[in-house]
N, C-alpha and C positions, 0 to 999 in steps of 0.2 A: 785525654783518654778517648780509645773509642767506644761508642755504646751500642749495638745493637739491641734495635726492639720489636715486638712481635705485633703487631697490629697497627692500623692505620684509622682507630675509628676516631674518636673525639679525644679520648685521655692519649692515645696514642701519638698522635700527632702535635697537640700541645705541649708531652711532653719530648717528641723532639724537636720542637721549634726553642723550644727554651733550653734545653741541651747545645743545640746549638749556637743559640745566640750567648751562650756561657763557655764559646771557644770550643767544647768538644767535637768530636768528629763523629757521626750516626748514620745507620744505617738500617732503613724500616723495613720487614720483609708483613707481606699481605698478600693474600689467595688471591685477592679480587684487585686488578690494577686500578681498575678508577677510582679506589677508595685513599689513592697517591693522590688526589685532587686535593684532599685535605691542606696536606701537607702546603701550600698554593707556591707559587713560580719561586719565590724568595730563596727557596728550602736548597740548601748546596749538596747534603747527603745523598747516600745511594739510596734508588727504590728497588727492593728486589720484590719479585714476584714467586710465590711459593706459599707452602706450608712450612711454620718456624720449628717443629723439631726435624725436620727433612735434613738428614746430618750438608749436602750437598749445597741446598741453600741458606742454611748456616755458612761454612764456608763464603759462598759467594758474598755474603754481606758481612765477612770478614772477620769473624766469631773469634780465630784462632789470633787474633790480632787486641780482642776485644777485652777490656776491661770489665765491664758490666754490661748484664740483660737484663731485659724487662719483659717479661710476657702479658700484653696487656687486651691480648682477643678476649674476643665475645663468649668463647668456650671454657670453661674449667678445666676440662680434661687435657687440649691442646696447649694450655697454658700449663699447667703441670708439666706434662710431657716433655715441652718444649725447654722450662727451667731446668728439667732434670738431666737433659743433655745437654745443655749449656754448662752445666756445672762437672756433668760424670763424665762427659764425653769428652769436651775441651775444658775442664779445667779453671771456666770463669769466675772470679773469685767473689763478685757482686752478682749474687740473681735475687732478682724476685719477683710475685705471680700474682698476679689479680685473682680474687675467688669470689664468686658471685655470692656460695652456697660458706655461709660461716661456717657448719657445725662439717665442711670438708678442709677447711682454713684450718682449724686446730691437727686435723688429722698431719697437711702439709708440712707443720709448724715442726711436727713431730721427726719429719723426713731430714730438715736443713735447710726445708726450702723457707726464706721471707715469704708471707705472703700480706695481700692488702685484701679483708673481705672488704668488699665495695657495699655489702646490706646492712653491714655492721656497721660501718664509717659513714653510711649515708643518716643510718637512722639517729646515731651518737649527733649527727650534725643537727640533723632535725630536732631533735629533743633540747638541743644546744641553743636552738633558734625559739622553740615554745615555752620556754621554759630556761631562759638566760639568767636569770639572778642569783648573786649568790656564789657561793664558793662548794665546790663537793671535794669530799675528804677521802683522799687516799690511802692514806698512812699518817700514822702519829708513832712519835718517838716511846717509851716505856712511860718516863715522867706525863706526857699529855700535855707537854708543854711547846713542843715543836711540831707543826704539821704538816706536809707535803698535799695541797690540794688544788684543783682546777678552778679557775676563776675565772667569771668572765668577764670581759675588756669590753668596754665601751668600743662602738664602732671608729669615735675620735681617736683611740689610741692606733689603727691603720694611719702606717706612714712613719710612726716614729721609730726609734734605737731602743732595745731591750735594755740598752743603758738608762735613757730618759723613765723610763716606767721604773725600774728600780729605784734610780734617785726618788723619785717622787711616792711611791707609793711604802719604799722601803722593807720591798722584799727582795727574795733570790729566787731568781726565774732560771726552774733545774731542768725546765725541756718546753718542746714546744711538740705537742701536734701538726704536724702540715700536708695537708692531702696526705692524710692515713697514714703517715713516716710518723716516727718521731725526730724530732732534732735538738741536739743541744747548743743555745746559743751563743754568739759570742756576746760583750756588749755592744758592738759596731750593727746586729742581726735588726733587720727592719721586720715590725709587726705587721703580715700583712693580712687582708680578710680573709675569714675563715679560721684562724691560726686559735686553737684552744691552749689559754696559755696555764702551765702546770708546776705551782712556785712553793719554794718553804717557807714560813713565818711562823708567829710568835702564835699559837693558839689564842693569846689575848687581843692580839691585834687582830682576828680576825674581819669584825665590823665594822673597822677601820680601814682596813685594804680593802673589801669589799664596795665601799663606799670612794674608794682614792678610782680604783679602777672603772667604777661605774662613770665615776664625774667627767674622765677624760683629763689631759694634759693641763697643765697651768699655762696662760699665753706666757711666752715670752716677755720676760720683763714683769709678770705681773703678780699676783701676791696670793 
């Protein structure tokens, strides 16, 4: 697929270095050329210079080609904007927009556009980190016997198969959090840091998974 993305700062860059190193084909447009340094020598895609809802240099960095954007500048408004011709104007079937400002994030949400507030996902992360233990409750079934809740994973479980965490801890991992997406796993999906994992169980087991997930993996081999 190709991607075009709108910014060259920090999330911009890493996420087309990993775009790319994932086979796709990208192209970053940014007002400020030096801000291509990011990107460092490795980087194969195009760098285009502009502003990303500028219908022309869309184009040039290949929009009409594009499978998904990402508007991931410093500004809300240019990110908007920029998603919203990406999608009204050419038609891209994957957009979505960085929003600083959450309580503009739901406005967005409303439009079509995805969006990721980054104040909301930073502080959910933060709270995540002060305050780790434990499972938080999403949903429960009518009975009160089933519940879909966030748990948090020992740092040992980075690295493994969302298969291994299920066997062992013997729940169903129904999504993942990952840099403010959610994603649904396979069991082949490796848990990596950061990753807020959001599973269903037994409401009775809950102190028990709590406890499986806290401890980390069993070695290999061992009991």
């Amino acid at each position: 697929m190709h991607i075009v993305i709108m910014g060259c700062g920090r999330v911009g860059s890493a996420l087309a270095q990993t775009l790319e190193q994932q086979g796709h084909t990208v192209a970053v447009i940014d007002r400020d050329p030096t801000a291509f340094r990011r990107l460092g020598p490795g980087f194969g895609g195009r760098r285009v210079t502009g502003i990303g809802f500028d219908q022309d240099t869309l184009r040039e960095a290949g929009i009409e080609d594009a499978g998904a954007f990402a508007a991931v500048s410093s500004g809300d408004n240019s990110n908007i904007i920029s998603a919203r011709v990406a999608r009204e104007m050419f038609g891209v079937e994957n957009v979505a927009a960085r929003i600083y400002d959450p309580r503009r994030a739901e406005v967005y949400q409303r439009l079509g556009i995805p969006t990721v507030a980054t104040v909301r996902w930073t502080a959910d992360q933060m709270l995540r980190r002060l305050l780790p233990s434990g499972a938080e409750p999403l949903w429960r079934d009518p009975t009160g016997g089933v519940q879909l809740a966030e748990v948090h994973a020992s740092p040992q479980w980075v690295g493994h198969k969302i298969s291994k965490l299920q066997d062992e801890t013997g729940v169903r991992v129904a999504f993942l959090t990952r840099l403010g997406e959610a994603i649904v796993p396979t069991s082949q999906t490796v848990l990596q840091e950061g990753d807020l994992v959001h599973v269903m169980m037994r409401t009775d087991d809950v102190e028990k998974v709590e406890a499986a997930f806290a401890g980390g993996p069993e070695e290999e081999g061992g009991h």
